[in-house]
N, C-alpha and C positions, 0 to 999 in steps of 0.2 A: 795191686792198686784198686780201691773204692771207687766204682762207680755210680754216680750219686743219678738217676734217673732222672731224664726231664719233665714237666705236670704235665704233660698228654701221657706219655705212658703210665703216669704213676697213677692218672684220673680213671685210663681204660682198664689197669689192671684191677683195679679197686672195684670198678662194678662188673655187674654180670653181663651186663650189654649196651656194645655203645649206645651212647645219643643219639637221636634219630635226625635225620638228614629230609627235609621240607623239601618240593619244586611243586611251582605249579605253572601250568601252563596256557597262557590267555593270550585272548586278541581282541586288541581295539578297534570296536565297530564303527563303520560299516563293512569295511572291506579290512581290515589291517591285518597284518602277517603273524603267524601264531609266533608267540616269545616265550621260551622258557626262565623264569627269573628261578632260584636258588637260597635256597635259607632264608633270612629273616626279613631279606627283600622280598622274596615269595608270599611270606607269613603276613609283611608288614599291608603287602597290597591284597593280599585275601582279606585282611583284616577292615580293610577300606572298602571294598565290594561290599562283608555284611553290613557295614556300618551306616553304607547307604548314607544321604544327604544331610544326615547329623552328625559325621564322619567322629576321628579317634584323637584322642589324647595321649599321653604318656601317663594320665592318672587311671582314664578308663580299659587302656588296653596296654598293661605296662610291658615295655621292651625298653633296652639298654640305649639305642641309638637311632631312635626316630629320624632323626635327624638326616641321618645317614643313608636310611634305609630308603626316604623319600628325595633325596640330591639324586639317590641311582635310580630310581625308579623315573623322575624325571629326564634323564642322563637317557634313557629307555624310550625317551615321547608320551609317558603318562601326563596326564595334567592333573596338579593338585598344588590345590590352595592352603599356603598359611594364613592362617586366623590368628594373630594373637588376643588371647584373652588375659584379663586379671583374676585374680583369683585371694581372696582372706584367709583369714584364720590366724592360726599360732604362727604360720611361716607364710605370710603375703608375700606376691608378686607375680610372674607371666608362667604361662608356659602355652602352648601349641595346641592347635586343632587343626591338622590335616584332614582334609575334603578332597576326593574324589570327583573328578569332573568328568574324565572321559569315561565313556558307554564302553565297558568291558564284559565280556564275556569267559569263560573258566571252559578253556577246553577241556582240562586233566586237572587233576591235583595227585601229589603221590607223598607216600611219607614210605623213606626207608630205613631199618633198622643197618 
């Protein structure tokens, strides 16, 4: 009997090394208890720290599920604002700027293979 692999193993076997695995690990100041967030929630609020007060997009800092990443990050006690803005061109209409409110600090950041 054919056994037809499923796409994680067919993804791993095909490259030479997995994808790499994001955490970082921050605490909301003054006093706040250090959190470790996990992939792209990690990524998504590192990504809000550089961004600083001009914060991110889904144009300027593309990921799949902003959306997503910022529900949990909030889910967590982050504070971050949606801005919707408009936007022209060939394909007019919204999309998101999430901002960074609370004063966070990067205890760790780690990337593993």
């Amino acid at each position: 009997m054919n056994r037809i692999p499923d796409a994680t193993s067919r993804v791993n076997s095909q490259s030479q090394t997995p994808p790499n695995k994001f955490s970082i690990t921050v605490r909301i100041e003054p006093d706040g208890t250090p959190t470790r967030l996990e992939g792209r929630v990690g990524w998504a609020l590192q990504q809000l720290v550089d961004a600083g007060k001009g914060g991110c997009t889904p144009v300027t800092h593309p990921g799949p599920r902003w959306s997503d990443y910022v529900f949990k990050a909030r889910a967590l006690g982050f504070v971050i604002e949606t801005v919707h803005e408009s936007h022209g061109g060939q394909f007019p209409g919204h999309h998101a700027r999430y901002v960074l409110h609370s004063d966070v600090s990067i205890v760790s950041e780690e990337t593993a293979a």
